[in-house]
GUTIFI-115551 format. One record per atom (N, C-alpha, C): residue number from 1; residue in one letter; atom name; x, y, z. Coordinates in Angstrom, 2 decimals, decimal comma. Each point is the difference from the previous one (the first is absolute). Layout:
> num_residuo_atomo_east_north_up
> NUM_A_CA_X_Y_Z
...
***
This chain:
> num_residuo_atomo_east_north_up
> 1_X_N_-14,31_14,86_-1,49
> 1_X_CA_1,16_-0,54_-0,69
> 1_X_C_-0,37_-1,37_-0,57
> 2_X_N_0,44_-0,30_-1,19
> 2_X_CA_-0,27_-1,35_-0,38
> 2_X_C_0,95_-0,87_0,03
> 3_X_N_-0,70_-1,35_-0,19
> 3_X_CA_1,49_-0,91_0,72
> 3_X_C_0,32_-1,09_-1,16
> 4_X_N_0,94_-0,89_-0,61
> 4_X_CA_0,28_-0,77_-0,54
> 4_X_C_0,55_-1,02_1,22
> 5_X_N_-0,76_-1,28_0,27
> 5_X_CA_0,62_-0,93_0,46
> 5_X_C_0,44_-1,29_-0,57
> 6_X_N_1,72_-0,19_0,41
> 6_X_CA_0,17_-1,36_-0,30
> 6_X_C_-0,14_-1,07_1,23
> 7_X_N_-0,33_-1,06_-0,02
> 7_X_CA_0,10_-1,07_1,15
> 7_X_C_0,49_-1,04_-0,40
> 8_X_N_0,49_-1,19_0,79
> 8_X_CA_0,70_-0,87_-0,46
> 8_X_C_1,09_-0,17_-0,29
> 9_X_N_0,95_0,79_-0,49
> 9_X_CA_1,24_-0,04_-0,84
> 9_X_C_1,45_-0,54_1,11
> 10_X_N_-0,17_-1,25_-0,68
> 10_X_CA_0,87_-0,99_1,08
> 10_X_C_1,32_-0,42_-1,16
> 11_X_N_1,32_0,23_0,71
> 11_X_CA_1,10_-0,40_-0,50
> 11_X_C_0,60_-0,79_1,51
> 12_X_N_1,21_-1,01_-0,37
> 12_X_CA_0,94_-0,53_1,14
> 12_X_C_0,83_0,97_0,24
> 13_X_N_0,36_0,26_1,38
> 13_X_CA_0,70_0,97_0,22
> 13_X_C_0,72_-0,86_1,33
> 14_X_N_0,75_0,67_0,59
> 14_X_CA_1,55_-0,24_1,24
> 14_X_C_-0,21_1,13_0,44
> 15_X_N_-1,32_0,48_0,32
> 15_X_CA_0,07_0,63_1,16
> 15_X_C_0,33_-0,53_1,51
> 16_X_N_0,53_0,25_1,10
> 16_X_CA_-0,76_-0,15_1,47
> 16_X_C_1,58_-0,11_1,24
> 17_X_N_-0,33_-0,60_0,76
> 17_X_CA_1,57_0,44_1,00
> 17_X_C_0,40_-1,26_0,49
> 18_X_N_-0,43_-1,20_-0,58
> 18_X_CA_0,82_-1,19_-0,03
> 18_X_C_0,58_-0,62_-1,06
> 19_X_N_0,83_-0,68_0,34
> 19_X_CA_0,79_-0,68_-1,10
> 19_X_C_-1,13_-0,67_-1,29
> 20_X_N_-0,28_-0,98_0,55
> 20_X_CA_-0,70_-0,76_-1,13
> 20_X_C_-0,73_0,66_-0,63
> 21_X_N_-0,56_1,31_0,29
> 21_X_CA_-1,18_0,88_-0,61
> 21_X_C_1,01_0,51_-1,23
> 22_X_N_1,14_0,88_0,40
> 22_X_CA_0,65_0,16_-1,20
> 22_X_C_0,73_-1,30_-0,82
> 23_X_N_-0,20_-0,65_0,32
> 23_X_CA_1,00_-1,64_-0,89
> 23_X_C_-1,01_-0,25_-0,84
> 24_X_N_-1,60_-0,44_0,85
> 24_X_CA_-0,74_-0,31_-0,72
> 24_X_C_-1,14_0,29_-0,56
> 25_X_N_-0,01_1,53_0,42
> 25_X_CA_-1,10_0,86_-0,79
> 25_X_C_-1,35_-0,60_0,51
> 26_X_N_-0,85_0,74_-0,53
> 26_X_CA_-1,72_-0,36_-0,20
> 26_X_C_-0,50_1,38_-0,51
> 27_X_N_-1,53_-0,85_-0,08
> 27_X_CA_-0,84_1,04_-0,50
> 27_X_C_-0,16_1,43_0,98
> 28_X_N_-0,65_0,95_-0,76
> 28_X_CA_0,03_1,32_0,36
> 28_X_C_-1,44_0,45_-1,00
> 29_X_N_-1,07_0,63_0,38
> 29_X_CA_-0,97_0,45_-0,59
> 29_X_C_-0,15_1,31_0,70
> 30_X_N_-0,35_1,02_-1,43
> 30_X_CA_-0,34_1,55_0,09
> 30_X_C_-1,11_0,57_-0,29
> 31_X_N_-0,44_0,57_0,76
> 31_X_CA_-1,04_0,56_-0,33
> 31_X_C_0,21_1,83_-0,19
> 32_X_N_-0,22_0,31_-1,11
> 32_X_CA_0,28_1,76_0,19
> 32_X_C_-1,51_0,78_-0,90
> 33_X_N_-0,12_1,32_0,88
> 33_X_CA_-1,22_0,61_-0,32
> 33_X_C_0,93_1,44_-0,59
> 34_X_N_-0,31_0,14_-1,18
> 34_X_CA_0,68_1,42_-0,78
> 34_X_C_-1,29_1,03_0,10
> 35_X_N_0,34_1,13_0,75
> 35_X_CA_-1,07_1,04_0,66
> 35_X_C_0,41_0,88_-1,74
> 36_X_N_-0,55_0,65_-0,87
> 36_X_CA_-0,16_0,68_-0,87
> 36_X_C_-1,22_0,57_-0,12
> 37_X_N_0,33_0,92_-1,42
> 37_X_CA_-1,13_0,97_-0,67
> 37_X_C_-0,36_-0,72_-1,32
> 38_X_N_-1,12_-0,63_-0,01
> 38_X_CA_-0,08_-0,60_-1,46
> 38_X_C_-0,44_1,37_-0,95
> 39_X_N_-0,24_1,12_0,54
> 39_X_CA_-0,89_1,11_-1,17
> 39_X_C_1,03_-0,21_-1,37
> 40_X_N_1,07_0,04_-0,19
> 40_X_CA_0,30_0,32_-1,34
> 40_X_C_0,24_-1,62_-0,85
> 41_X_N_0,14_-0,73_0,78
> 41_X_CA_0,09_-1,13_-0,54
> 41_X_C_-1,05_-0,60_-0,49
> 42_X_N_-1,07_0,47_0,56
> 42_X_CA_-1,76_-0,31_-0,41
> 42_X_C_0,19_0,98_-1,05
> 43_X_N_0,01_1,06_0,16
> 43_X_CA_-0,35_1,03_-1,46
> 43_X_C_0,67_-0,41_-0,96
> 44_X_N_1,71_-0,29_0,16
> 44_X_CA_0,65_-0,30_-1,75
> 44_X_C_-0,03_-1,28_-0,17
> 45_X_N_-0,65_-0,84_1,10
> 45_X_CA_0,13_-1,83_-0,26
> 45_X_C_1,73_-0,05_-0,61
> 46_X_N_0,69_0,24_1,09
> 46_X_CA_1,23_-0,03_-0,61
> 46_X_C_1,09_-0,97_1,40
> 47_X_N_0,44_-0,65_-0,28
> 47_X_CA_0,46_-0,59_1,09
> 47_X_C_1,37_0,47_0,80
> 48_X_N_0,38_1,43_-0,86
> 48_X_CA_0,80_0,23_0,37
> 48_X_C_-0,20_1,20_1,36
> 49_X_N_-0,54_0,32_0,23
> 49_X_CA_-0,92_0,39_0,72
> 49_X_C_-0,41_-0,02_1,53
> 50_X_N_0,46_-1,88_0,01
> 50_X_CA_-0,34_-0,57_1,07
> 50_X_C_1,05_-0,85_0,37
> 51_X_N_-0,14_-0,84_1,13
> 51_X_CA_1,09_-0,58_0,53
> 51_X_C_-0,03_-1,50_-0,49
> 52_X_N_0,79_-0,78_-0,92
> 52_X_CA_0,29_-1,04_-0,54
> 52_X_C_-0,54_-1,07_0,53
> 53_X_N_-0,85_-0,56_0,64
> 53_X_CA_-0,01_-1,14_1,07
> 53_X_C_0,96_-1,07_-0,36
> 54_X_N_0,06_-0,56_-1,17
> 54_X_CA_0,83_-1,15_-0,71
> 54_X_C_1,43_0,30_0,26
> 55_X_N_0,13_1,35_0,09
> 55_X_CA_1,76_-0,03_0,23
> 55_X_C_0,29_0,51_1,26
> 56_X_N_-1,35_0,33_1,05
> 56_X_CA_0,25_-0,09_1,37
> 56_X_C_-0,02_-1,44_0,38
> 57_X_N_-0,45_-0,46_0,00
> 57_X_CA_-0,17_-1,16_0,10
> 57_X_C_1,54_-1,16_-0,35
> 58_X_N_0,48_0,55_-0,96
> 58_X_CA_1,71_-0,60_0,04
> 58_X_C_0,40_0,42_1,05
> 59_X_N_-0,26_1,18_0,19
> 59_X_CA_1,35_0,87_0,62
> 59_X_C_0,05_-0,45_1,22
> 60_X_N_-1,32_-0,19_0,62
> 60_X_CA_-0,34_-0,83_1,45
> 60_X_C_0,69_-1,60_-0,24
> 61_X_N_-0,23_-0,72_-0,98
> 61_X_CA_0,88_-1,02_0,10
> 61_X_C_1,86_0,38_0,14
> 62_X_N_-0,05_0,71_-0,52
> 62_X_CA_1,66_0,55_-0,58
> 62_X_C_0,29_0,44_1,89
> 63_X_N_-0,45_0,35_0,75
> 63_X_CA_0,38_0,25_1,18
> 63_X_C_-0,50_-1,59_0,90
> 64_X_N_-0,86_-0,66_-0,43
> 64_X_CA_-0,19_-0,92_1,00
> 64_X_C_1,29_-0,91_-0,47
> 65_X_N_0,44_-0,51_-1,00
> 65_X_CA_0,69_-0,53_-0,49
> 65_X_C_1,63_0,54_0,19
> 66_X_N_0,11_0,97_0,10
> 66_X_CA_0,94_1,40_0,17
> 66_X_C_1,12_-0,61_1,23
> 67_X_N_0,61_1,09_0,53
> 67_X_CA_1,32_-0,30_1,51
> 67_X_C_-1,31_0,12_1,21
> 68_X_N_0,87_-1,87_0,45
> 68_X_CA_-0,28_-0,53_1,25
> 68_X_C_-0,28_1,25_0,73
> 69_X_N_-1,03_0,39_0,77
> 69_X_CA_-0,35_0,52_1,16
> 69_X_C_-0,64_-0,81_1,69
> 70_X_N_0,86_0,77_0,72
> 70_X_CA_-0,58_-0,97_1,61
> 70_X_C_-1,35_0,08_-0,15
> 71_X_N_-0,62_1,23_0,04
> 71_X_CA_-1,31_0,49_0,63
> 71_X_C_-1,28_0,48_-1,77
> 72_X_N_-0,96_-0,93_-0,18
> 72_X_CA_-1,08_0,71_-0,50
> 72_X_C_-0,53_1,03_-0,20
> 73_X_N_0,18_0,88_1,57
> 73_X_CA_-0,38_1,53_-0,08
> 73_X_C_1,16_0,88_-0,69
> 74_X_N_1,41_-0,95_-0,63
> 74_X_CA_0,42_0,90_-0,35
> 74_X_C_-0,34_-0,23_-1,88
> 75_X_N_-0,07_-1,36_-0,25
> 75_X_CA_-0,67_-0,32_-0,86
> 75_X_C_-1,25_0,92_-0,80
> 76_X_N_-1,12_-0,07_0,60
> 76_X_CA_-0,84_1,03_0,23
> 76_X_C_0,48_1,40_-0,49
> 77_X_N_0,61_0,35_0,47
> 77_X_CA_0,21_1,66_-0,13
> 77_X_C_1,15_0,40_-1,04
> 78_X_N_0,62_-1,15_-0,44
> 78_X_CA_0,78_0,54_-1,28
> 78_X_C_-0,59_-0,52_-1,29
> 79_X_N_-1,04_-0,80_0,08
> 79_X_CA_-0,95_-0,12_-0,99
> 79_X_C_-1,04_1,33_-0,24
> 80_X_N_-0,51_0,42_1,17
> 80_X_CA_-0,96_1,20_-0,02
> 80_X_C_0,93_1,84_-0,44
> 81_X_N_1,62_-0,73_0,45
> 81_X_CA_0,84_1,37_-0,36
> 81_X_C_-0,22_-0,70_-1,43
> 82_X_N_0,31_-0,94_-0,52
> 82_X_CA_0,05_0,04_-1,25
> 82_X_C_-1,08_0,33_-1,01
> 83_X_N_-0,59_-0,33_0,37
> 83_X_CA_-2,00_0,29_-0,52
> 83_X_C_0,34_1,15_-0,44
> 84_X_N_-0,17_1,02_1,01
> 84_X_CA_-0,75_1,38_0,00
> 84_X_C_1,99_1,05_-0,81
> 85_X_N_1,08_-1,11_0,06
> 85_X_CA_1,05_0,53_-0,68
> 85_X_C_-0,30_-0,18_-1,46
> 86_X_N_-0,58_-0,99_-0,80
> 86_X_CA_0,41_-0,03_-0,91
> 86_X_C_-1,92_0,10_-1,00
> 87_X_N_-1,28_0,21_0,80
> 87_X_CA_-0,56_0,18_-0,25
> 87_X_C_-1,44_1,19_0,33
> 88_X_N_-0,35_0,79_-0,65
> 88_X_CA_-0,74_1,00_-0,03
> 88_X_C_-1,19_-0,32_0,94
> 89_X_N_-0,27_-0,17_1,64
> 89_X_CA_-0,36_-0,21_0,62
> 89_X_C_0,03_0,74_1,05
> 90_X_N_-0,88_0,02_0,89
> 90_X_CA_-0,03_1,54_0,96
> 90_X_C_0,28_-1,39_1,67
> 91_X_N_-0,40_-1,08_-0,36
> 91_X_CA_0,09_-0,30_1,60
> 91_X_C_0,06_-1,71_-0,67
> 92_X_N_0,54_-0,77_1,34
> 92_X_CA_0,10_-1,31_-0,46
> 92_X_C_0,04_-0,94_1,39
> 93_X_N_-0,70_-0,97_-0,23
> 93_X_CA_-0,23_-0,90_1,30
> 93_X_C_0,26_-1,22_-0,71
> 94_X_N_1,09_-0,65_1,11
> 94_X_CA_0,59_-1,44_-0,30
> 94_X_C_-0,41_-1,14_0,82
> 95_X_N_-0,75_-1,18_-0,22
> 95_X_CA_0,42_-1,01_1,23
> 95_X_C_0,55_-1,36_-0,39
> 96_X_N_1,14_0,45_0,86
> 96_X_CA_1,04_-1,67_-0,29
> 96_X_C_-1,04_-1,04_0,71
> 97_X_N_0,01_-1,00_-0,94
> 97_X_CA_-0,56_-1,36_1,02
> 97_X_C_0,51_-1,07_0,14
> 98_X_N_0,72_-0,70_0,58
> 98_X_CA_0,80_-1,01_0,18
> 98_X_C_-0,15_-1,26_0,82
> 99_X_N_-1,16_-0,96_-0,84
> 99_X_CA_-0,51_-0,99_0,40
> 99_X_C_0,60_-0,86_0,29
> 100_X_N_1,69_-0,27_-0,32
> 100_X_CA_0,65_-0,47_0,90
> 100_X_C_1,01_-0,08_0,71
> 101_X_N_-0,21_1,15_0,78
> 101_X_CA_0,71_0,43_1,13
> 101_X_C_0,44_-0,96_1,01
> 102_X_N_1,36_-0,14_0,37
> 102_X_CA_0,33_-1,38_1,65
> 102_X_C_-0,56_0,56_0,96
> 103_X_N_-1,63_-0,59_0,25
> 103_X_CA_-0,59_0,43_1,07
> 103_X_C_-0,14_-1,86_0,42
> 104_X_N_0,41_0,18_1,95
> 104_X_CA_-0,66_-1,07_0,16
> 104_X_C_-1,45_-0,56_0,40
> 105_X_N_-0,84_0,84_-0,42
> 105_X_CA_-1,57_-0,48_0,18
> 105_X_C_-0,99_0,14_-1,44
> 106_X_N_-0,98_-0,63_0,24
> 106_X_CA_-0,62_0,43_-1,22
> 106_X_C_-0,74_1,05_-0,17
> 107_X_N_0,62_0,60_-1,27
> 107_X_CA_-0,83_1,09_-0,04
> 107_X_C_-0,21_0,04_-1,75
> 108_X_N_-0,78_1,15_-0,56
> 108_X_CA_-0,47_0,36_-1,57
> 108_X_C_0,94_0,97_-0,60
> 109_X_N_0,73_1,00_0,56
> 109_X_CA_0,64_1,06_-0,70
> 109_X_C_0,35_0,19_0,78
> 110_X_N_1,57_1,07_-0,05
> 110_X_CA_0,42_1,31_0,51
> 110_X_C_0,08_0,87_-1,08
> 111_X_N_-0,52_1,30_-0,12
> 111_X_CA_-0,06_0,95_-0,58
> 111_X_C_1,11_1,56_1,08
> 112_X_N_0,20_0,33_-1,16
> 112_X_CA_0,29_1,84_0,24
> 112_X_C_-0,49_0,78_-0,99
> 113_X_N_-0,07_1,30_0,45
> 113_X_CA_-0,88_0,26_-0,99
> 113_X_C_0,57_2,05_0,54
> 114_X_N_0,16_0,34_-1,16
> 114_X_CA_0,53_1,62_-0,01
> 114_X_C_-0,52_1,11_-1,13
> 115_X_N_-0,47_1,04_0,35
> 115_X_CA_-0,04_1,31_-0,69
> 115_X_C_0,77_0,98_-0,33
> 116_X_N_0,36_0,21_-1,11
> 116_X_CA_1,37_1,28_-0,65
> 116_X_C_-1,16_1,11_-0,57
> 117_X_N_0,00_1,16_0,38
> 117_X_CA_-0,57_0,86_-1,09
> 117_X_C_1,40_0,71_-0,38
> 118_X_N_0,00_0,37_-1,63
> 118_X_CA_1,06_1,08_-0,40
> 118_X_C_0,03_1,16_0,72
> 119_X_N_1,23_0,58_0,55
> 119_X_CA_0,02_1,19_0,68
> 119_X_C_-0,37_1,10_-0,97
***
């Protein structure tokens, strides 16, 4: 299977299950791997063919940016329902990363990270 990956794609979002997280937002970065068939998209060089990255890539903002959620993992998985809903893709892996999470120690990341294949 071949893969199209985006990484990076950071919008402010009000995710998380305290107050100030939804008042005052923060960053949110995505990483998603689009599992596809490039054969026909290589043969007609046609982009229609294949899965948009440029307008996956909104769409992942359009949900990070999207209704307040408590939890990431749910974050996560209505981005990856959305992926594989609105684009010609056989399987899709998401990872929320949320560098700044109210943790009290130091740490580099919390990530989640999930797999949808189309039924």
């Amino acid at each position: 299977m071949d893969r199209i990956t985006l990484t990076g794609v950071t919008a402010v979002g009000y995710h998380g299950v305290f107050d100030f997280e939804r008042r005052d937002g923060q960053p949110f970065v995505v990483d998603a791997v689009l599992h596809t068939d490039f054969t026909k998209a290589a043969q007609t060089d046609d982009l229609q063919y294949t899965a948009h990255y440029g307008e996956v890539a909104e769409l992942i903002t359009k949900y990070i940016e999207g209704e307040p959620l408590n939890l990431i993992e749910a974050l996560a998985v209505r981005i990856a329902e959305g992926i594989l809903a609105n684009y010609h893709v056989a399987a899709v892996d998401v990872t929320i990363h949320k560098p700044k999470a109210p943790i009290e120690v130091p740490f580099g990341d919390v990530t989640v990270s999930v797999h949808r294949e189309r039924s």
